[in-house]
C-alpha positions as CSV (number, residue, x, y, z in Angstrom):
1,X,94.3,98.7,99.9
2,X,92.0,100.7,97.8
3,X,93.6,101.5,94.6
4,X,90.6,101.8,92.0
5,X,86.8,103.3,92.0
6,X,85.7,99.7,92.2
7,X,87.6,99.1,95.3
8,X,86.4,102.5,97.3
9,X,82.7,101.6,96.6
10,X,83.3,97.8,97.4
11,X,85.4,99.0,100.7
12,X,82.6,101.7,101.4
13,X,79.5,99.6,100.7
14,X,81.4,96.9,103.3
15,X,81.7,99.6,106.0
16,X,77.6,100.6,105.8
17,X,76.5,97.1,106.0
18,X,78.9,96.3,109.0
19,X,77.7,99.4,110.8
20,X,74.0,98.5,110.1
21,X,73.2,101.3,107.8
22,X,70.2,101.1,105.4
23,X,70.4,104.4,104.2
24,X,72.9,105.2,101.1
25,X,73.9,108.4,102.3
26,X,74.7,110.0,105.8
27,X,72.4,112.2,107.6
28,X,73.3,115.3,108.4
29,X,73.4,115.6,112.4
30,X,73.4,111.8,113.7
31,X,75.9,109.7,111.2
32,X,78.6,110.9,112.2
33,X,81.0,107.9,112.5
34,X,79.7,106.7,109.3
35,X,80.9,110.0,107.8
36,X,84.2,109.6,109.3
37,X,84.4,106.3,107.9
38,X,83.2,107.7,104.4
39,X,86.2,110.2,105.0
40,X,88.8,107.9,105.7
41,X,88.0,105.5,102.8
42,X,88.1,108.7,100.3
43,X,91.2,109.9,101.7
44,X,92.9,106.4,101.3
45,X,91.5,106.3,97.6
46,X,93.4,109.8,96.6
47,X,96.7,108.9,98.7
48,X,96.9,105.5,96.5
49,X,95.7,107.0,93.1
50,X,98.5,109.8,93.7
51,X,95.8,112.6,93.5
52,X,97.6,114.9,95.9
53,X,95.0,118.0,96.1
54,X,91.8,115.7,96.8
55,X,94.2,113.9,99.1
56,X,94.9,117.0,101.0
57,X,91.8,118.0,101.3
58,X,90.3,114.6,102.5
59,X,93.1,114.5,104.8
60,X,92.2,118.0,106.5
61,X,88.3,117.0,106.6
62,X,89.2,113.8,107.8
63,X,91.4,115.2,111.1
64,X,89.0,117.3,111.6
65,X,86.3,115.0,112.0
66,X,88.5,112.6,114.1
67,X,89.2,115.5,116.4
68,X,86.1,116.0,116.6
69,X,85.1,112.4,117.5
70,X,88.1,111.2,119.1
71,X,89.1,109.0,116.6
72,X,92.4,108.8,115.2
73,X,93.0,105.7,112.5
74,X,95.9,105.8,110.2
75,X,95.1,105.4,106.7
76,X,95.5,101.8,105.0
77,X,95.5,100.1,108.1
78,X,91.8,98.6,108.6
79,X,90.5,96.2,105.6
80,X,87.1,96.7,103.9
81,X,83.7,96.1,106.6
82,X,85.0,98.5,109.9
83,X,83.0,99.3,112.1
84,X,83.1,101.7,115.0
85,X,80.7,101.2,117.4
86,X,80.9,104.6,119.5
87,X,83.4,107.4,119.1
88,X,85.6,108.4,121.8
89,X,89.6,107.6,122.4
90,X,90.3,105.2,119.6
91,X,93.4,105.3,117.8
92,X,95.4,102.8,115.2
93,X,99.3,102.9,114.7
94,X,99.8,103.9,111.3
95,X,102.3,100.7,111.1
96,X,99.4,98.3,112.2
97,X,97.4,95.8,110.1
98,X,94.2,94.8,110.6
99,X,91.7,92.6,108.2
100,X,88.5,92.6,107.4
101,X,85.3,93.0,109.4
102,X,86.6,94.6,112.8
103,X,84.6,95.8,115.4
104,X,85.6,98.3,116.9
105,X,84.2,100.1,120.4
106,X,85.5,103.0,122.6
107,X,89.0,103.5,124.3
108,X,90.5,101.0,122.3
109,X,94.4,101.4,121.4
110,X,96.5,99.5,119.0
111,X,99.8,100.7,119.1
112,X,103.3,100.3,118.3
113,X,106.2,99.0,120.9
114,X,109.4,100.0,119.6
115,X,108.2,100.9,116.4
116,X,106.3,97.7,115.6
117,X,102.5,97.4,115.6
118,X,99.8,94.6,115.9
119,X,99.0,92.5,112.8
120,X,95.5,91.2,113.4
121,X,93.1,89.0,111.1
122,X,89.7,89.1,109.9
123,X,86.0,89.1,111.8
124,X,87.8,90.5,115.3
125,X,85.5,92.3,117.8
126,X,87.8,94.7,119.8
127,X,85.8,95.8,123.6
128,X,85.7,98.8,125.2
129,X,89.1,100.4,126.4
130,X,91.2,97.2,125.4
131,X,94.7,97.5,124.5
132,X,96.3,95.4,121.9
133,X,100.3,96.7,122.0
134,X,103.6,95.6,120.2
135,X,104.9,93.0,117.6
136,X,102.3,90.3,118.4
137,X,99.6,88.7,115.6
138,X,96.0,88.5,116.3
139,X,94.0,85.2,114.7
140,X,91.1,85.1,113.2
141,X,87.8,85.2,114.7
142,X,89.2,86.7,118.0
143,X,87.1,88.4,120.5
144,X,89.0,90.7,123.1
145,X,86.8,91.4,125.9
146,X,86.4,95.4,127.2
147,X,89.7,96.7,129.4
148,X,91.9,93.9,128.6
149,X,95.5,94.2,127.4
150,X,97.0,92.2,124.8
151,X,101.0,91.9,124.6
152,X,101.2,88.5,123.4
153,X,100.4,86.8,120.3
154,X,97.0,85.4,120.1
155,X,97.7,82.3,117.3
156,X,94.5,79.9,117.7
157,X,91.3,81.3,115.8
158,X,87.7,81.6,117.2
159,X,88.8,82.6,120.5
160,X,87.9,84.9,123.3
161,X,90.5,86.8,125.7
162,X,90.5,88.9,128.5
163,X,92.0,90.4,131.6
164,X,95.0,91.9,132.1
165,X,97.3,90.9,130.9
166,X,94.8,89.0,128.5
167,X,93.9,85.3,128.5
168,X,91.7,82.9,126.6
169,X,88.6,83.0,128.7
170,X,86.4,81.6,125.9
171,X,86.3,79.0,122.9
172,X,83.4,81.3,121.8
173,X,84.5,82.9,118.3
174,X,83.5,86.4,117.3
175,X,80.6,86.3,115.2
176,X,77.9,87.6,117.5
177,X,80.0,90.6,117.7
178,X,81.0,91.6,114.4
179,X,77.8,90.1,112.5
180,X,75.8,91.8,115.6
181,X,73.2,93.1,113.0
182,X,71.7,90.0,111.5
């Protein structure tokens, strides 16, 4: 949770390397998820510092970019080093929480079932149109391969799943997924 200065530029600095930025600032026509990243991060600062006009106004920009891109994530849900890999149908319970380094691409849900949402770790790459739905944990290091649907608790780390509804297909961990830019 960001909650000081120090934390938005750690949490922002995590997000541009993740997404394979070298720049430090977006361009004006092309960086468009970046900028909605930059958004979100900003508009999680004010909530949590109780700056309720900056909040307000980050929050407006913010759903207006989403709308925009087709992006819907709930504030305090992801932890620092997101990535989005393409715009387009994504959206993130606001009751859902998700660690560090996720990958995220297109069509990807994670919702709630009955009113409780996915927990998942640290260093997960999410595929193209999966699903991940309901009171279940995700471990760390998971890979979720494109279309699948998740409704079960994934417990063992370094792991890859798939299908619907999703198995382990893999003992290959998620690395060369969300590290993709090394």
């Amino acid at each position: 949770m960001i909650k000081t200065k120090k934390d938005l530029k750690e949490y922002m600095e995590a997000d541009r390397k993740q997404l394979g930025v070298n720049r430090k600032y977006p361009r004006p026509f092309t960086d468009e998820i970046w900028r909605y990243e930059i958004y979100l991060r900003k508009y999680e600062y004010y909530l949590n510092t109780k700056k309720k006009i900056l909040s307000i106004w980050y929050k407006i920009v913010l759903h207006k970019l989403g709308v925009k891109l087709g992006i819907g994530i709930a504030p305090n849900v992801c932890g620092k080093g997101l990535s989005i890999a393409h715009y387009g149908c994504i959206e993130i319970n606001d009751k859902a929480k998700i660690g560090n380094n996720l990958r995220i691409h297109e069509g990807v849900t994670v919702g709630a079932s009955g009113g409780d949402a996915p927990v998942i770790g640290n260093n997960v790459f999410l595929g193209t149109g999966c699903k991940v739905i309901g009171a279940i944990s995700i471990a760390n290091d998971v890979t979720i391969g494109a279309n699948a649907v998740v409704v079960k608790s994934i417990l063992e780390a370094g792991v890859t799943y798939a299908g619907v509804p999703a198995v382990k297909v893999s003992d290959n961990n998620s690395y060369q997924y969300v590290f993709w830019m090394k």
